[in-house]
C-alpha positions as CSV (number, residue, x, y, z in Angstrom):
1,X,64.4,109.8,130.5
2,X,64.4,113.4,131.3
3,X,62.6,114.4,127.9
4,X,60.2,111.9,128.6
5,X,59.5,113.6,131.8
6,X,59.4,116.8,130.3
7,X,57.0,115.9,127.9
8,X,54.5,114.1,131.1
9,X,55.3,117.6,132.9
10,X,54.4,119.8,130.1
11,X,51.2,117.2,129.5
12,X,49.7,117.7,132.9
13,X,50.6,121.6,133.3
14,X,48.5,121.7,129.6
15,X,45.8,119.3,130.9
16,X,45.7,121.8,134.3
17,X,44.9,125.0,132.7
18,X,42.3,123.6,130.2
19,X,40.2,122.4,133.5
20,X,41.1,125.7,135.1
21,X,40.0,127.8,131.9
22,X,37.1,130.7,132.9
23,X,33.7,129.8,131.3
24,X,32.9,133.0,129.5
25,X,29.4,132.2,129.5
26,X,28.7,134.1,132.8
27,X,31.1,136.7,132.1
28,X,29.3,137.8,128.5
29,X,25.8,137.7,130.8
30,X,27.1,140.0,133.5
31,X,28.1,141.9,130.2
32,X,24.8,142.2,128.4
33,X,22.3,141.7,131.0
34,X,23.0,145.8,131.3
35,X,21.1,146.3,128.7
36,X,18.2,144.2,129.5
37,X,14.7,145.9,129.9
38,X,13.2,143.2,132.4
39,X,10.7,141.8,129.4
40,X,10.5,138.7,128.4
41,X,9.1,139.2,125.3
42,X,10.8,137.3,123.0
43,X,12.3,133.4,123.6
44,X,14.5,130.7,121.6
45,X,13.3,127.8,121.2
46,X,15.2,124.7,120.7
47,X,13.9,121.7,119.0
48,X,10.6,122.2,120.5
49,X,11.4,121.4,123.2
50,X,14.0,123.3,125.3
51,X,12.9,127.4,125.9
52,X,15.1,129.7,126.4
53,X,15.0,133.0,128.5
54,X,17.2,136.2,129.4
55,X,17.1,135.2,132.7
56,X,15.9,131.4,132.7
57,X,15.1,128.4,130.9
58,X,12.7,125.2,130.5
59,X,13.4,122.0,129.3
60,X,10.3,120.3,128.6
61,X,11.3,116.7,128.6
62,X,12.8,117.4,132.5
63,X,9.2,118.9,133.6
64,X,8.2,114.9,133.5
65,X,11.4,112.5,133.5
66,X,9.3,109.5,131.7
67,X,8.1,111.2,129.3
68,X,9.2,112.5,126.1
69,X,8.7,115.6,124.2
70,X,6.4,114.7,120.7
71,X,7.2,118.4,118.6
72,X,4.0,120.0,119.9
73,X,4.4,123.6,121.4
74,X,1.8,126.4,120.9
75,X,2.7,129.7,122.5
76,X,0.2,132.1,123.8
77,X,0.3,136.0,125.5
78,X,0.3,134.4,128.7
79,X,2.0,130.9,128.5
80,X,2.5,128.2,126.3
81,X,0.8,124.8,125.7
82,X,3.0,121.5,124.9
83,X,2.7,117.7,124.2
84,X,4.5,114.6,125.2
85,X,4.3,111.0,124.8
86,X,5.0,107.8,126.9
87,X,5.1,104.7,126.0
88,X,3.7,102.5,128.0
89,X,4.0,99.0,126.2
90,X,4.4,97.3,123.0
91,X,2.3,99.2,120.6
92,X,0.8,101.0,123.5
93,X,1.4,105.2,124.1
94,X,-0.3,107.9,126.0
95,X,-0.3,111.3,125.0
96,X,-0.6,114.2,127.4
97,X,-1.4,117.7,127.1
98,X,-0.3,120.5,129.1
99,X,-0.6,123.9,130.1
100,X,2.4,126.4,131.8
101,X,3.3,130.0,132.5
102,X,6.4,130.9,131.3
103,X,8.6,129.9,134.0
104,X,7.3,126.1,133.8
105,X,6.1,126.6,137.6
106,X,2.2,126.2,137.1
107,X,2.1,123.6,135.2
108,X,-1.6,121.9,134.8
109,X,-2.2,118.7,132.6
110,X,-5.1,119.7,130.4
111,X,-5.9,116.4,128.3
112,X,-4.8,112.3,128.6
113,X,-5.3,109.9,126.1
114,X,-4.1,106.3,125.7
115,X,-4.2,103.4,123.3
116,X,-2.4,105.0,120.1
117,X,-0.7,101.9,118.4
118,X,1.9,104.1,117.3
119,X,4.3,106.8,118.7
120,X,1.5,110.2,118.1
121,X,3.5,113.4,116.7
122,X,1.8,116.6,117.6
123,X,1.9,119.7,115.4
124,X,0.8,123.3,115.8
125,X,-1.6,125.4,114.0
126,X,-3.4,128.2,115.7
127,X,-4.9,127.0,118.8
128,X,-5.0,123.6,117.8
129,X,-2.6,120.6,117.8
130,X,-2.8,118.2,115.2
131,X,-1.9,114.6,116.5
132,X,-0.5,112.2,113.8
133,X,-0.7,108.8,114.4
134,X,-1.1,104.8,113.1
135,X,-4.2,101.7,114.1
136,X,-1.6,99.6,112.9
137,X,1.9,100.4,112.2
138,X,4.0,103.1,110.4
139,X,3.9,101.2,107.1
140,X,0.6,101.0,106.6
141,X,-1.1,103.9,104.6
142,X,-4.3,102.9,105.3
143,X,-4.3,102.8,109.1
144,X,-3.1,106.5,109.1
145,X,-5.3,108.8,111.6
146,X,-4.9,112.6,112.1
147,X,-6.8,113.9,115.2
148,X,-7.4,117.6,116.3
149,X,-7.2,119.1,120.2
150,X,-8.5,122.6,120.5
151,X,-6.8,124.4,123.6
152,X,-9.5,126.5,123.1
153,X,-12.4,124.2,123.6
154,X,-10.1,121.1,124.7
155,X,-12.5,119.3,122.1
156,X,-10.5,116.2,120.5
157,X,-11.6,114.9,117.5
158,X,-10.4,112.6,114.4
159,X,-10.6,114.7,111.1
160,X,-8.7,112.5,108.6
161,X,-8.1,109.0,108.0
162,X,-6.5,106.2,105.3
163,X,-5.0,107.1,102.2
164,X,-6.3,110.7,102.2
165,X,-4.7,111.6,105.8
166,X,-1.9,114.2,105.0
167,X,-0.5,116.1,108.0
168,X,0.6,118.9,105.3
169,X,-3.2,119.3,104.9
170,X,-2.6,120.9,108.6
171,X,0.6,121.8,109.4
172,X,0.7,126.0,109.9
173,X,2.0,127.3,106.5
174,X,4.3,130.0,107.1
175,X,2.9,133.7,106.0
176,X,5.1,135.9,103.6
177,X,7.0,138.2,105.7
178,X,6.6,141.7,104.7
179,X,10.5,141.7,105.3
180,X,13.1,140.6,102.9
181,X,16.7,139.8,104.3
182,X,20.1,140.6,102.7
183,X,23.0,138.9,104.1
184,X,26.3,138.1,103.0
185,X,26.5,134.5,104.1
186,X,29.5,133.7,101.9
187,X,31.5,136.4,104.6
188,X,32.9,134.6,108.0
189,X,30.5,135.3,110.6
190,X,33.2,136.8,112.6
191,X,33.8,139.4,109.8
192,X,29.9,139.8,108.9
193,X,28.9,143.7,110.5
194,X,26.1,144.5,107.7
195,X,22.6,143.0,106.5
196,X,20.1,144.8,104.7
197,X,16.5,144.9,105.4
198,X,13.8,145.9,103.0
199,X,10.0,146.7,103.3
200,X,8.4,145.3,100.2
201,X,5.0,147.3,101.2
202,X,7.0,150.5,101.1
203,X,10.5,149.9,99.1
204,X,12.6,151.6,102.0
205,X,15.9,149.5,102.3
206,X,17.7,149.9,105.5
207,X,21.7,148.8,106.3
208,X,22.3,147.5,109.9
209,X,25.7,148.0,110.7
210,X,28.2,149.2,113.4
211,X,26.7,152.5,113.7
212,X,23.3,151.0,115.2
213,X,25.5,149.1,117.8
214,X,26.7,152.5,119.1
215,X,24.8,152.0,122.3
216,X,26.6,148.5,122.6
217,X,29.8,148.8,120.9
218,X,32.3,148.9,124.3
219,X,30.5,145.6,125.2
220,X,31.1,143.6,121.6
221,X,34.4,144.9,120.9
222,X,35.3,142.9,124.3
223,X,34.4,139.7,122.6
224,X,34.0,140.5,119.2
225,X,31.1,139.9,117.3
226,X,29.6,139.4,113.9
227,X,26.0,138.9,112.3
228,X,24.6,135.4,112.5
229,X,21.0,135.6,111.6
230,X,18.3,137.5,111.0
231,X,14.6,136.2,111.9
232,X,10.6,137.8,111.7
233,X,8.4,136.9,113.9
234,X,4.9,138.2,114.4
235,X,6.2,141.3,112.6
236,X,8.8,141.8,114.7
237,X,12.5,141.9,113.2
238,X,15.7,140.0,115.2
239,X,19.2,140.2,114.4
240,X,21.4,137.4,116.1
241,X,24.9,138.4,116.6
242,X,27.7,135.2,117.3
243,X,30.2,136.9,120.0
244,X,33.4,135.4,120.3
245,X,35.1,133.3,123.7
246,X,36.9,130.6,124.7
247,X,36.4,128.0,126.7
248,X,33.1,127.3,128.1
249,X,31.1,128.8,125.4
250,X,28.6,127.0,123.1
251,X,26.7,128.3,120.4
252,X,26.1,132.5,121.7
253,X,23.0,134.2,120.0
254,X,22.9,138.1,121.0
255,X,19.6,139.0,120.3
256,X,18.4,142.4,119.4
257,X,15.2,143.5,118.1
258,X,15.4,146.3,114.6
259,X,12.6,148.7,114.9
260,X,12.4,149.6,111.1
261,X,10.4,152.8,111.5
262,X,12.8,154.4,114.2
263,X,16.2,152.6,112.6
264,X,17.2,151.3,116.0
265,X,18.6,148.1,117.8
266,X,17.1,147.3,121.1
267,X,18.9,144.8,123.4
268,X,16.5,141.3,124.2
269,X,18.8,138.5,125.4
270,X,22.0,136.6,125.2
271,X,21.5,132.9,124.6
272,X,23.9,129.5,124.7
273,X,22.3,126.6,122.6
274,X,24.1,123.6,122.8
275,X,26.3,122.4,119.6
276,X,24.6,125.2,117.2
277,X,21.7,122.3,116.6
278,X,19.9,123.1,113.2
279,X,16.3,123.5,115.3
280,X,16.2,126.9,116.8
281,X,13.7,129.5,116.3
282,X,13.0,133.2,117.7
283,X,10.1,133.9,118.4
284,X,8.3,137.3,119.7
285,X,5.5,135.9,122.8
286,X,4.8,140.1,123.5
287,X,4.8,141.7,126.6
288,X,5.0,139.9,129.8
């Protein structure tokens, strides 16, 4: 009897300080934000859907709780322009358009249209979306429509249909980076301190390791750290760090930015995605 109250008593003092543990998350913030230069020139995006800031975020599908995020995001210099879809009946969906700043405060709805048979998926490409859709149903090759919304005209138009409808025909093909990555993916993140970056216009190879970090390196060794990523975008070069924590802590992306002409890191953000999902992109927006 008394081991079996032992065991309930070590149970609940075990159960107690897992709900007591610190959530690190604030804690690494207070950490990095230091470092932060007040621009919010670069953002993670999560499954097109969920932005995330240095100092905020925006989940699209919350702007408008009945309707759902369809995968179309463009971003501008000065805000970014997203889709969604509601269903409204049986073979019935609206598709809306809209227009935000980057906080998601002034929020105008640029474009409505009803009637699509099937759910429409948006895709980007320049300053157009490409909306993918079905007169009939999903199965049916034939009934297949692509349409195109300029945000720059706010013309919509159809410009494919039947057999010979391809979204691929449209979809934004990614350009060659002028950037090639070296990283050791076969090391533990938590043990991974080097990449290599090289400029195939120019041949110059570059190692980004501890000695870069200089600037940071009281702040990592508190949580330790190790290379998780690297990313271009817009010709702008990001290396993702994983720190470590305990309790509270999701999937941590410390972002810095590798100017390759002066060989230097520069602080951008700190970021938590949820579960490490497979969708998550870095992407430079410029100067705001």
């Amino acid at each position: 009897m008394k081991k079996l109250i032992c065991l309930f008593f070590c149970l609940a003092l075990t159960l107690s300080l897992v709900s007591c543990s610190l959530d690190n998350t604030q804690i690494a913030k207070d950490e990095f934000s230091k470092y932060y230069n007040g621009k919010n020139d670069v953002v993670v995006i999560i499954n097109d859907h969920v932005l995330l800031f240095e100092e905020y975020e925006i989940d699209l599908e919350k702007i408008n709780g009945k309707e759902e995020s369809n995968n179309g995001l463009i971003i501008t210099e000065d805000g970014f322009y997203f889709t969604t879809c509601k269903n409204d009946a049986l073979f019935s969906s609206t598709l809306k358009i809209y227009k935000s700043d980057f906080k998601g405060e002034n929020i105008e709805l640029i474009y409505s249209r009803s009637g699509y048979k099937t759910k429409p998926w948006a895709y980007e490409n320049g300053d157009k979306f490409y909306i993918e859709h079905n007169t009939k149903n999903a199965f049916v090759a034939e009934s297949e429509v692509i349409d195109e919304f300029s945000i720059t005209t706010g013309e919509y138009k159809t410009v494919a249909t039947g057999k010979e409808a391809d979204i691929l025909d449209y979809i934004k093909k990614e350009k060659e980076s002028r950037y090639s990555i070296e990283l050791d993916e076969d090391i533990p993140i938590q043990n991974r301190r080097e990449c290599a970056i090289v400029d195939s216009e120019t041949g110059e190879r570059r190692i980004i390791n501890d000695e870069l970090l200089t600037p940071f390196i009281e702040s990592m060794e508190k949580f330790g750290y190790g290379i998780r990523r690297v990313d271009v975008s817009h010709g702008h070069i990001f290396i993702s760090y994983w720190i470590g924590g305990v309790y509270g802590w999701n999937s941590p992306h410390l972002i810095f930015e590798y100017n390759f002409e002066s060989d230097t890191l520069e602080y951008k953000m700190l970021a938590f995605p949820d579960d490490d999902p497979h969708g998550i992109e870095i992407v430079y927006i410029g100067n705001q």
